[in-house]
C-alpha positions as CSV (number, residue, x, y, z in Angstrom):
1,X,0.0,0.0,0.0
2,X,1.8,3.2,-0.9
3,X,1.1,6.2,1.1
4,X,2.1,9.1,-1.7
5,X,-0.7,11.4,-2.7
6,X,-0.6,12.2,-6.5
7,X,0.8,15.4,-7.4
8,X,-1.7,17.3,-9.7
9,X,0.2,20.0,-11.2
10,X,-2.5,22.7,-12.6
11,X,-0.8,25.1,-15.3
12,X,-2.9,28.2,-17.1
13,X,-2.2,29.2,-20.0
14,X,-3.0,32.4,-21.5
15,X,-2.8,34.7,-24.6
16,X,-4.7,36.7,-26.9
17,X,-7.1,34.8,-29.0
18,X,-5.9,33.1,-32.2
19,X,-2.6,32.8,-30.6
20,X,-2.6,29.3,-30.5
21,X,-2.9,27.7,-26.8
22,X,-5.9,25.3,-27.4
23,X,-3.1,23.8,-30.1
24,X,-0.3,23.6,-27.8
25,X,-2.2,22.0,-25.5
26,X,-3.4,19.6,-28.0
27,X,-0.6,19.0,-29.6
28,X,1.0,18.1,-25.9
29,X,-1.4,15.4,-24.8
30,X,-2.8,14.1,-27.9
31,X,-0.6,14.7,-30.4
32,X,-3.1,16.2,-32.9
33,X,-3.0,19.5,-34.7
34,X,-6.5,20.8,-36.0
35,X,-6.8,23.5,-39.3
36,X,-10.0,24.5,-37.8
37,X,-10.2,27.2,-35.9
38,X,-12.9,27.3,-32.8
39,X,-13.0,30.1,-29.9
40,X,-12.5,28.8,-26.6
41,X,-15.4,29.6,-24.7
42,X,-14.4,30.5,-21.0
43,X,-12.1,27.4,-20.3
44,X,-11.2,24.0,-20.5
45,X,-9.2,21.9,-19.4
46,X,-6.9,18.7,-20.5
47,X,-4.5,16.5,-18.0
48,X,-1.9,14.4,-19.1
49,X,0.5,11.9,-16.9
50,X,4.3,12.2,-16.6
51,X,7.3,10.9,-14.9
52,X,9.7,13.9,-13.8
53,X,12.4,12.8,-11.9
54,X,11.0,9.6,-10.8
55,X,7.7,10.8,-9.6
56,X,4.6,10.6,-10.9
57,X,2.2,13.9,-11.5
58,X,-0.8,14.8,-13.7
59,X,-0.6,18.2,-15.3
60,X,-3.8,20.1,-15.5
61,X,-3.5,22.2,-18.9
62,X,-6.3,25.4,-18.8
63,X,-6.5,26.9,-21.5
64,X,-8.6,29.8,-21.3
65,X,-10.8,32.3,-23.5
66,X,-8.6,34.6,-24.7
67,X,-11.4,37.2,-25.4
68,X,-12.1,40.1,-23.4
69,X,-16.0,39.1,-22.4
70,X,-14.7,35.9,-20.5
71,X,-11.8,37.7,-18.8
72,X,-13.7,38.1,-15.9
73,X,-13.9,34.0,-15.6
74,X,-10.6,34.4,-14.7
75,X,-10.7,34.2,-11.1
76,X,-12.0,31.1,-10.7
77,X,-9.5,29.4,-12.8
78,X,-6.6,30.8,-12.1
79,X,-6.9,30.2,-8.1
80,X,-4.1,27.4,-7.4
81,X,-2.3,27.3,-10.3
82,X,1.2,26.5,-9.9
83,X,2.5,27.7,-13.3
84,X,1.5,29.7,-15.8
85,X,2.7,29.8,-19.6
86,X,2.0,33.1,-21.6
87,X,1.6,32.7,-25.3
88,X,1.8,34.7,-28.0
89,X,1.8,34.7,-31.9
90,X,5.4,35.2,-33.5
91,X,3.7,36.8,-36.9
92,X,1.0,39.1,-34.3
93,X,2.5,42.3,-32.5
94,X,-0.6,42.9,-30.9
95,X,-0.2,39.3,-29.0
96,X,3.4,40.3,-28.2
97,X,2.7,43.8,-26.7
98,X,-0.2,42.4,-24.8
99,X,1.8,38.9,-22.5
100,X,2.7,41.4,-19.9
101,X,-1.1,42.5,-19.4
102,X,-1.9,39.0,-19.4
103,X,1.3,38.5,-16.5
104,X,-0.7,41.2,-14.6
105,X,-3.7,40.2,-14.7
106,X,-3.1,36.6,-13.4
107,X,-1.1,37.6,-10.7
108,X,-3.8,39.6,-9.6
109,X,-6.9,37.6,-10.1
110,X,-4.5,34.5,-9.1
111,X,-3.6,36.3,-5.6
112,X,-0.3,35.3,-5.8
113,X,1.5,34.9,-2.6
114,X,4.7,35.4,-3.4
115,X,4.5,36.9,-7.3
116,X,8.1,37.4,-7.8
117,X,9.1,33.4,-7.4
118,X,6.2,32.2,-9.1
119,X,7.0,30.7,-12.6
120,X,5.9,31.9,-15.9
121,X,7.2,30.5,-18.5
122,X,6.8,33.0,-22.6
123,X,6.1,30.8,-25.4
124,X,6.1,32.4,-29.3
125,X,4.4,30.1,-31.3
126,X,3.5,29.6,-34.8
127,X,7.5,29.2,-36.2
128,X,6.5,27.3,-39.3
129,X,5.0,30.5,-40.7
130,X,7.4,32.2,-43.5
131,X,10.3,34.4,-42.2
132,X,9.0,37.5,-44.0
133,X,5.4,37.0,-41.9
134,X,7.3,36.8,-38.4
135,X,6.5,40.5,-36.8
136,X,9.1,39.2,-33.8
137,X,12.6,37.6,-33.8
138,X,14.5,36.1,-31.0
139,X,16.4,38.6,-29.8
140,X,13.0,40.8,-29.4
141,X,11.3,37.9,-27.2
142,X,14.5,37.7,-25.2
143,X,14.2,40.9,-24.0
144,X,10.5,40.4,-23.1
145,X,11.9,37.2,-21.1
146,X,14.0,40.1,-19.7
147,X,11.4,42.3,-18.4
148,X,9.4,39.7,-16.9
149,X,12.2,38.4,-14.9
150,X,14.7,36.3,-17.1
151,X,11.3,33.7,-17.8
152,X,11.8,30.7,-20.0
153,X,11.3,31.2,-23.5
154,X,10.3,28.6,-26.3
155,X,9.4,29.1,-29.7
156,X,7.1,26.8,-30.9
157,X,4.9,24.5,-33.9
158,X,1.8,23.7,-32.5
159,X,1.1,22.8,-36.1
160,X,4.4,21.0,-36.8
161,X,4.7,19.2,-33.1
162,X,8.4,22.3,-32.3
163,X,9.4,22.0,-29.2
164,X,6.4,21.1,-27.7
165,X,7.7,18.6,-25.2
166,X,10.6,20.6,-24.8
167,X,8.5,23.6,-23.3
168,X,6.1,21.7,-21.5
169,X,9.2,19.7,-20.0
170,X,10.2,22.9,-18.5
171,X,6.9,24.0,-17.3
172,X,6.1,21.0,-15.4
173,X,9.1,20.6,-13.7
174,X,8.6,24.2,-12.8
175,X,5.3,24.0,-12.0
176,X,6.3,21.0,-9.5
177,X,9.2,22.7,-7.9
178,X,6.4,25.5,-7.1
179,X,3.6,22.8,-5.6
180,X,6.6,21.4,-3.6
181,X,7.6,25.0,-2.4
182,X,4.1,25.6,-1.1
183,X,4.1,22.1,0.8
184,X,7.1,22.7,2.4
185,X,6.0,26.4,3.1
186,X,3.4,27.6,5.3
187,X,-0.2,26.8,5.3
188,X,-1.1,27.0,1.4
189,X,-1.8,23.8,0.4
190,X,-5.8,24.7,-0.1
191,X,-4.2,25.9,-3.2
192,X,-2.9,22.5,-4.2
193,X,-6.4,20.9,-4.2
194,X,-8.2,20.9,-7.0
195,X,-11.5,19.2,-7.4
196,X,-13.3,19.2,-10.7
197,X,-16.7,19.7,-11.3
198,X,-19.0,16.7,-10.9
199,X,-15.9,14.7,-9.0
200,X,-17.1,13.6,-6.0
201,X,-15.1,11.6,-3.1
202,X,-16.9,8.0,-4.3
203,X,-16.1,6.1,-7.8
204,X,-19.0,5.7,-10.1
205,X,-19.3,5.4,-13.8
């Protein structure tokens, strides 16, 4: 009988619409890339399992509406996170300019304890676009990564499965090392738990 409680890692992501996150997020647990494209509306939700470092955790990926309407969903959602991955679009400048909005705003509808250790990782996405349609180069997102506190940064494929793994690697082994911080710290962990709607304490099917 083992003893260890599983580790459920709960990661928002967040972006201007069109930027890509509900293919990231696809791409990362089912390895499928869709043409179409459909609106989030307000926010789902998809897990996946993974080893890091010998222990197993399920990362909760929320993907929310990137629309202005359904910003005020936000608090809900973003209560316990334990990373959070800001997205934009390497061929949108808008989506660029607007990440550190997005930083602000979850750290205060998140109520960050402690907002300055709390990882965020930038991801640009959409690389397999032709060089002459990217709006922002590398050295540009660096200095965003900069600003926001020397973040991660990842350019990505959603559409062509780049770096995918790679990122997400990075963000749940961050997100982990944040969940363990909080257990070891003082007394968060109501953050930690996260019950989903219509789970209830008794197995049915």
């Amino acid at each position: 009988m083992s003893s260890k409680k599983k580790t459920i890692l709960k990661v928002i992501i967040l972006g201007d619409s069109g930027v890509g996150k509900t293919s990231l997020m696809q791409q990362f647990v089912n390895r499928k890339f869709s043409q179409q494209y459909k609106a989030t509306i307000g926010a789902d939700f998809l897990t996946k399992e993974l080893v890091i470092d010998n222990k197993n955790v399920t990362i909760q990926l929320w993907d929310t509406a990137g629309q202005e309407r359904f910003q005020s969903l936000g608090v809900a959602f973003y209560r316990g996170a334990d990373c959070c991955v800001l997205v934009y679009d390497v061929t949108n400048n808008k989506s660029y300019d607007n990440v550190v909005s997005w930083k602000d705003e979850f750290l205060v509808q998140a109520n960050i304890k402690n907002p300055e250790t709390f990882p965020f990782i930038l991801i640009g996405n959409k690389i397999d676009v032709e060089e002459n349609k990217r709006q922002i180069n590398n050295k540009k997102a660096q200095q965003l990564c900069a600003q926001l506190g020397n973040i991660p940064y990842f350019e990505t494929s959603a559409k062509e499965a780049v770096n995918i793994d790679q990122a997400f690697d990075v963000v749940a082994r961050n997100a982990l090392q944040q969940e363990e911080s909080l257990d070891f710290g003082d007394d968060y962990t109501d953050a930690i738990n996260i019950h989903l709607d219509g789970e209830s304490s008794t197995c049915g099917c």
